[in-house]
N, C-alpha and C positions, 0 to 999 in steps of 0.2 A: 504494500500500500504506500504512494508515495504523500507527502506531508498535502499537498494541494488537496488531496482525495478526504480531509479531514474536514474539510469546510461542504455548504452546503445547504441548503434548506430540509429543516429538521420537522418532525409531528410530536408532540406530545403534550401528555393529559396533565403530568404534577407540575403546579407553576409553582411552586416552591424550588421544584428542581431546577426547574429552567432557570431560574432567578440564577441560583449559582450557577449554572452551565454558561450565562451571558457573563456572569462576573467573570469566569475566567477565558472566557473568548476575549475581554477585553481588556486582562490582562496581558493577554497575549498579544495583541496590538498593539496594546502601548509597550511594551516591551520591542517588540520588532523596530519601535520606531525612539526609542531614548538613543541619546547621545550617545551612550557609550557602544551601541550597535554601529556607530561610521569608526568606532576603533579597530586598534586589528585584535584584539580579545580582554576577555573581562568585561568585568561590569563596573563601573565609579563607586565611593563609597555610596552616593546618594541614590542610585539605583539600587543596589544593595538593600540600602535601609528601606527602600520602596516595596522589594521584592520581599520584605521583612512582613511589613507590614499587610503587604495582598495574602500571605501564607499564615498568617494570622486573623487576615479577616474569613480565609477561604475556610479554615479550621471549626472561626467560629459557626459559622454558617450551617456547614456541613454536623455541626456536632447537634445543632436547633433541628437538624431535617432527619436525621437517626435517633434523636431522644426522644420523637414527640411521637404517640398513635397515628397508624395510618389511618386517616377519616374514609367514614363509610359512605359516600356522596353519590348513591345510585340514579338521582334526577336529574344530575348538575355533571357528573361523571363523562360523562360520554364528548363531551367539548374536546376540542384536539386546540392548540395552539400550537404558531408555529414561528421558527426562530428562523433566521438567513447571516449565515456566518462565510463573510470572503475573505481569502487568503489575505495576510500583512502583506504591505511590501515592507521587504526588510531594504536597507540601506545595502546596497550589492554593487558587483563589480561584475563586469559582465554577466550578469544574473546570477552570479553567487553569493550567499551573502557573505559580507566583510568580516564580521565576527562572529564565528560560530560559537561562540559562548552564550551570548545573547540570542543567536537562530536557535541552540538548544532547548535555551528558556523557552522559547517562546510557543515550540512544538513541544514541549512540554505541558507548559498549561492548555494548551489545545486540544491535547490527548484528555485531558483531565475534561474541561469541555466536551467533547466528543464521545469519552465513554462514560460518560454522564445521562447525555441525550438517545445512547442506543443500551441503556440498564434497563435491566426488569422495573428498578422503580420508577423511570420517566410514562410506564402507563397507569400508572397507581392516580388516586386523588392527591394524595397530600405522601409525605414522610417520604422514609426512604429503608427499604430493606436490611436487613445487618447484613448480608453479604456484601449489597454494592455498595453501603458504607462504609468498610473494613476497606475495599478497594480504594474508592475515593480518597480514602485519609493515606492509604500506603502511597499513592500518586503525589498529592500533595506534601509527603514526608519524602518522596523521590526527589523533588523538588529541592525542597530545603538542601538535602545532601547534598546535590550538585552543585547548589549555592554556596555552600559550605568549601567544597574542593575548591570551585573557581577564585574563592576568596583568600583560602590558605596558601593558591598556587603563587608562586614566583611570578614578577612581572617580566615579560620578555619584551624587548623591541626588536623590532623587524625593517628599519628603516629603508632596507636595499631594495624592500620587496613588496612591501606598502605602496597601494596603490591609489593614486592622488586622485583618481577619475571616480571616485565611488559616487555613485547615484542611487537615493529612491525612487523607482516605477524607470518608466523608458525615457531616455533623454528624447528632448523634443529639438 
């Protein structure tokens, strides 16, 4: 499956879930597009603290949509909503992106969005299963780790190889 194949126009019944599955679609946007993605890797402290904070809020979220009962809404049930999630553009060089650090992030959180919206829980009313909560939380704790490595790693320059021409979307 390649990263594009992850976006899409999506169906479903829990709008609890969708709430978080849009939060992290749009973390993952905004991450494709911070500053430190036109670097050649890592993330800034201030992205960092950013990505702190989304992993924090995605936690809490996720903890409100596995603790609560799943509501019995047999009237109101059967409504489909529906999300439309298109690909970032990340800051790239000839269509690659510049930092794969921050492309990781960002197909990261999208996975996390995406297999959100194709769970058993996104056709329930309300809540969320303890299986695809157990998931959900291991995703967003994949997260964090990687955040973690990218932070403890050494900084490297690549000045020779750094590429001055980097663009978001197609040059015009």
């Amino acid at each position: 499956m390649a990263f594009e194949d992850l976006f899409g126009t999506f169906e479903y019944k829990n709008t609890e879930l969708g709430s978080v599955a849009e939060f992290s679609y749009e973390v993952c946007v905004t991450t494709a597009r911070e500053q430190s993605a036109g670097t050649t890797m890592g993330l800034d402290e201030h992205a960092m603290n950013r990505q702190r904070q989304y992993i924090e809020n995605a936690r809490a979220r996720l903890d409100g949509l596995i603790d609560r009962p799943i509501p019995d809404l047999p009237a109101v049930h059967p409504l489909l909503f529906t999300t439309t999630q298109a690909a970032p553009e990340m800051i790239s060089v000839d269509g690659k992106p510049l930092n794969s650090d921050a492309f990781a992030v960002a197909q990261m959180w999208q996975m996390v969005a995406y297999e959100m919206l194709k769970s058993n829980s996104a056709g329930l009313g309300g809540g969320m299963t303890s299986f695809d909560g157990t998931r959900a939380r291991q995703n967003v704790t994949a997260i964090e780790q990687f955040l973690m490595a990218i932070e403890s790693a050494a900084d490297v320059d690549f000045p020779e190889t750094a590429a001055p021409a980097a663009t978001v979307g197609k040059k015009k």
